[in-house]
N, CA, C and O of each residue as an XYZ file, in Angstrom:
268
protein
N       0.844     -1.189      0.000
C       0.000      0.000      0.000
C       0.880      1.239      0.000
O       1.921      1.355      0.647
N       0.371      2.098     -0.755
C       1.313      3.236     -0.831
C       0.455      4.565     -0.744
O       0.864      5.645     -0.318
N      -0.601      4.330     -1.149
C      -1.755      5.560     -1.376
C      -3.012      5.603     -0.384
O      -3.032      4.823      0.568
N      -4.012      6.464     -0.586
C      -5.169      6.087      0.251
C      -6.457      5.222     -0.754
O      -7.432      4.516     -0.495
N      -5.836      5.724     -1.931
C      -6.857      4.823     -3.134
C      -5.950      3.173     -2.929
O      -6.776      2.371     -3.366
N      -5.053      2.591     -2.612
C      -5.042      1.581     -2.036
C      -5.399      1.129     -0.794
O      -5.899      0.015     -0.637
N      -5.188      1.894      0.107
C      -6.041      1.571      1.375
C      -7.581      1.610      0.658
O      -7.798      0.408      0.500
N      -8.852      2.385      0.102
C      -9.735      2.050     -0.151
C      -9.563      0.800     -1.250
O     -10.674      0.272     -1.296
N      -8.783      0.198     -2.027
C      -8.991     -1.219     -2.450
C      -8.821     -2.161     -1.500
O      -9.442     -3.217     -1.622
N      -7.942     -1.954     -0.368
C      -7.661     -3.099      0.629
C      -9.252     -3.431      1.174
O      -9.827     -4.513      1.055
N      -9.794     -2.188      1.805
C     -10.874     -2.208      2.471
C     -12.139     -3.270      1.516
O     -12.864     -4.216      1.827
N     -11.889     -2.499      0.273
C     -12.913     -3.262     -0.635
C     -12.640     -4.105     -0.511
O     -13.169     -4.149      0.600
N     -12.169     -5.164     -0.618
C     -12.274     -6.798     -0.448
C     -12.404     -7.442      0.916
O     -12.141     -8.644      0.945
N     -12.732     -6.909      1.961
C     -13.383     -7.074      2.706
C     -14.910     -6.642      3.173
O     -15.573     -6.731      4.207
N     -15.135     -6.022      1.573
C     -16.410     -5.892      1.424
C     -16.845     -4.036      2.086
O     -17.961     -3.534      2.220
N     -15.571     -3.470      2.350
C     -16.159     -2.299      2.910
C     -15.698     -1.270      1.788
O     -14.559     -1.218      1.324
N     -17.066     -0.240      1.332
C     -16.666      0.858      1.060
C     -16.765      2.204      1.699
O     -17.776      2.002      2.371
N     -16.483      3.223      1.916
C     -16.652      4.094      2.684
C     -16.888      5.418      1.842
O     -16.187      5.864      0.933
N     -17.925      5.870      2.319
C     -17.762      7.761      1.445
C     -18.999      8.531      2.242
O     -20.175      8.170      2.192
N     -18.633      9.350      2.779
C     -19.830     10.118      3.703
C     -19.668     11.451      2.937
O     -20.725     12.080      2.884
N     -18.545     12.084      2.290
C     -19.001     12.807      1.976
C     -17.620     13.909      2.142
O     -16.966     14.696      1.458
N     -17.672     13.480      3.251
C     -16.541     15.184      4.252
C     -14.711     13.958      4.021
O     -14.632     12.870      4.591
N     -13.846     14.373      3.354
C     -12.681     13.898      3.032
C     -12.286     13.369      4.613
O     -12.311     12.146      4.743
N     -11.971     14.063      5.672
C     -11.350     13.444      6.510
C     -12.460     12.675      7.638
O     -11.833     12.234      8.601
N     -13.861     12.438      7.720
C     -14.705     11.786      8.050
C     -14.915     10.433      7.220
O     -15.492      9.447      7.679
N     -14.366     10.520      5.931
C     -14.096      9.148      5.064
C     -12.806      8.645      6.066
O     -12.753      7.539      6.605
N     -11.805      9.693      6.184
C     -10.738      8.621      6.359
C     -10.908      8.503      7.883
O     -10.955      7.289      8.080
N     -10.975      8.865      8.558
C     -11.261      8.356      9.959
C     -12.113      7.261      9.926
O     -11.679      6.231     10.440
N     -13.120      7.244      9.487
C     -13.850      5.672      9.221
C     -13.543      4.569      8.782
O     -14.096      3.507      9.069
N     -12.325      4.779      7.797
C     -11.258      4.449      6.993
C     -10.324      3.304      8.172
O     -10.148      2.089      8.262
N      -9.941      4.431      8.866
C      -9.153      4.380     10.086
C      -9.704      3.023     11.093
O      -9.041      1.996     11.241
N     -10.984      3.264     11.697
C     -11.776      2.727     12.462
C     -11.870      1.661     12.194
O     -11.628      0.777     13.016
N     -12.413      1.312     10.440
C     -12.335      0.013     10.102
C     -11.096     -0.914     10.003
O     -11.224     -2.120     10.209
N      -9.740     -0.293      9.649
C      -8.859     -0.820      9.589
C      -8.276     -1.298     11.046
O      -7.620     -2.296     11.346
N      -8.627     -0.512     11.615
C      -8.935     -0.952     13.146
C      -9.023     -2.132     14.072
O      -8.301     -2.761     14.845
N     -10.761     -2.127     13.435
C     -11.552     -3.447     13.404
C     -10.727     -4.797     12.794
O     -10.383     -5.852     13.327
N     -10.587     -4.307     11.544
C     -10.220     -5.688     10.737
C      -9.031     -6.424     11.285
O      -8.808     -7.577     10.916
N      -8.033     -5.631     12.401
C      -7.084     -5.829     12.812
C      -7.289     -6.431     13.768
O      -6.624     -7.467     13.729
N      -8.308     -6.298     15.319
C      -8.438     -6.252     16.218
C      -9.272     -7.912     16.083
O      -9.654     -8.564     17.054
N      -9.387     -8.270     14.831
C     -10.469     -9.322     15.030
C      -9.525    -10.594     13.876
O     -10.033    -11.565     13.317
N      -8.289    -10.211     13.825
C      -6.865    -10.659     13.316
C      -7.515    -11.179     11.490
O      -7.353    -12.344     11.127
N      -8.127    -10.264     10.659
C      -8.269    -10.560      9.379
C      -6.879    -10.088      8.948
O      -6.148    -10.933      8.430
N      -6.515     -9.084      9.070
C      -5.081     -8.541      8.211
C      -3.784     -8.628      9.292
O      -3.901     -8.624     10.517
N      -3.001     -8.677      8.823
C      -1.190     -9.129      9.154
C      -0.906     -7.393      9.451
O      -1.380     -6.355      8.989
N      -0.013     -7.685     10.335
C       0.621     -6.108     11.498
C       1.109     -5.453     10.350
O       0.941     -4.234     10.365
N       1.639     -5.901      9.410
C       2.435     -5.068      8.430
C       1.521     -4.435      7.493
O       1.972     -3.360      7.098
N       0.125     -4.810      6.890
C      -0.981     -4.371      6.313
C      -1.291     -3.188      7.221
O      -1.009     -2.031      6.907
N      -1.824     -3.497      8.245
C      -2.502     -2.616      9.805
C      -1.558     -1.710      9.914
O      -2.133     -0.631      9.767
N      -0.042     -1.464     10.150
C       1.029     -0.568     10.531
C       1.054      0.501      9.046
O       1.637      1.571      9.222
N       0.544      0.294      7.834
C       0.706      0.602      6.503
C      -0.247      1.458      6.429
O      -0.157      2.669      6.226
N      -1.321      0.716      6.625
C      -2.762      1.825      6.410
C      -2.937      2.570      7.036
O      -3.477      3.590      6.609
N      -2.500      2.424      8.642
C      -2.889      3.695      9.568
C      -1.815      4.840      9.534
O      -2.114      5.997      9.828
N      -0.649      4.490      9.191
C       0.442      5.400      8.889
C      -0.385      6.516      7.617
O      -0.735      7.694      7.689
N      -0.460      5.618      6.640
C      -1.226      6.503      5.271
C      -2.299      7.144      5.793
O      -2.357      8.292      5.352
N      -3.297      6.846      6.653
C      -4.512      7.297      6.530
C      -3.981      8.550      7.945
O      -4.477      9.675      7.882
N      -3.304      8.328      8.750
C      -3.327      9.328      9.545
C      -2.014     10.181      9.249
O      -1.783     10.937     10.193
N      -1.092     10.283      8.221
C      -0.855     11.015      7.525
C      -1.723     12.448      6.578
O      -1.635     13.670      6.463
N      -2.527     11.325      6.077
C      -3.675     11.858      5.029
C      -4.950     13.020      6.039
O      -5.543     14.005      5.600
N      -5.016     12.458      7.364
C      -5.662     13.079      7.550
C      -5.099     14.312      8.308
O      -5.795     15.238      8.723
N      -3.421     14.183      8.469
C      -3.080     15.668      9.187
C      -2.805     16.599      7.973
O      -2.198     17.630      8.262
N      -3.058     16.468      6.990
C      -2.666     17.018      5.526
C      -4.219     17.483      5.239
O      -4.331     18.457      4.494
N      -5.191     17.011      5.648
C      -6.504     17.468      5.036
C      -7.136     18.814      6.362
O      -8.056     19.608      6.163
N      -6.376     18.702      7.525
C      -6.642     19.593      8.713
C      -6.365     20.507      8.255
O      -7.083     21.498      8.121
N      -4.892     20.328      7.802
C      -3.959     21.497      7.381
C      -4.817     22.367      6.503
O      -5.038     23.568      6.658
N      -5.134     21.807      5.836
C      -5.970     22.337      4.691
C      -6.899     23.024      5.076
O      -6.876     24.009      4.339
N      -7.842     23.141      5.887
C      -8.752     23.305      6.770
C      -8.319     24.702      7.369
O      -9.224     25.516      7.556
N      -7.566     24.910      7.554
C      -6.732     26.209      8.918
C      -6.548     27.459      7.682
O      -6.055     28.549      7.974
């Protein structure tokens, strides 16, 4: 994974898509689920350590934006 459009393909094959609407309310949900999927051992530490790096990257870049 390198992007957040790969984190949303990872998610997709576990059947989740996400879009509410507001960019960093996608990715926090984003977040949450990747979360989940971890906490209930579907994905490997190195998947889980990948996505939340990207997605909470992504989302101090969309704050920024915000200010």
């Amino acid at each position: 994974m390198k992007t957040i459009y790969d984190v949303q393909q990872f998610l997709k094959r576990f059947g989740t898509i996400i879009y509410v609407g507001d960019r960093i309310a996608d990715l926090e949900l984003m977040e949450a689920e990747v979360r989940e999927l971890y906490s209930s051992q579907l994905i490997e530490t190195k998947d889980f350590q990948m996505a939340m790096l990207l997605l909470r990257q992504q989302i101090q870049i969309e704050k920024e934006k915000r200010r």
